[in-house]
N, C-alpha and C positions, 0 to 999 in steps of 0.2 A: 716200273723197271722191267724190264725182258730178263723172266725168269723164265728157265725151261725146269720141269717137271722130268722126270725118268723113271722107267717103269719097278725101280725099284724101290719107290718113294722117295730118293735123294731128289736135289733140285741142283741147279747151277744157274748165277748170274750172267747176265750174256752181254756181248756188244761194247757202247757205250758206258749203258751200266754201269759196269764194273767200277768204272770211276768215280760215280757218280754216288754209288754205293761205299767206295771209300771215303770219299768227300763227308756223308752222313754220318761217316763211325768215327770218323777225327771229331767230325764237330760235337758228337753227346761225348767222347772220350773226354774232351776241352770244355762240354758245359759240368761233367762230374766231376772236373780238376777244379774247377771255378767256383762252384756253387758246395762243396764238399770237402776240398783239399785233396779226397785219393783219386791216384791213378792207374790206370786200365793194365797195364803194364811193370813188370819189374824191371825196367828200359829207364823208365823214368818219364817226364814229361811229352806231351807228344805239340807242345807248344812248336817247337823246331818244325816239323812236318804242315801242320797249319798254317805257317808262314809259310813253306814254300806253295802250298794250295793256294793261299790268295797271291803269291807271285805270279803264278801261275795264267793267273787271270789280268797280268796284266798292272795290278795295284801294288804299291807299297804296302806289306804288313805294319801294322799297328808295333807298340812294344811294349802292349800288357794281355795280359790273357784274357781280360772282359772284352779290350777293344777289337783283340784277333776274332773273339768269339762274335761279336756284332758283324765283323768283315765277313767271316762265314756264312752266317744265317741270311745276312743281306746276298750273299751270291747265293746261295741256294736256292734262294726264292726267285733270281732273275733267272736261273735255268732252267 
C-alpha cells in the first residue's frame, strides 16, 4: 500500500490505496459479522456497502453474507 510517513509520526494512505484499503476493512468488518454475529459499527451491517464493492467490479453480489464474503476475498486476491 503507498503509505506515506510524516515527520510527526502520523501516516496517510495514498493514491489507489485508498481504495483498496477500504476494500480490506469492509471485508474483515463482513468476516467478523459472519464468523461472530457483531458489527464494526452502530450503522448496522456493512453487507449493503460490500455488495456495492463487488458491483463495482463488474459481478453480481451474492445474497448471503458468507457468499458476499467469498466474492470479496476472491477479488482481493485478483488485484
Amino acid at each position: 500500500m503507498g503509505i506515506k510517513q510524516h515527520d510527526g509520526g502520523g501516516m496517510s494512505i495514498t493514491g489507489d490505496d485508498i481504495y483498496r484499503f477500504r476494500w480490506v476493512a469492509v471485508k474483515h468488518a463482513l468476516q467478523l459479522e459472519v464468523h461472530t454475529g457483531m458489527t464494526m459499527s452502530r450503522q448496522g451491517s456493512v453487507l449493503p456497502t460490500a455488495k456495492r464493492i463487488v458491483e463495482g467490479f463488474g459481478l453480481k453480489p451474492a445474497r448471503t453474507k458468507v457468499k458476499v464474503l467469498e466474492q470479496l476475498t476472491e477479488l482481493l486476491e485478483r488485484v
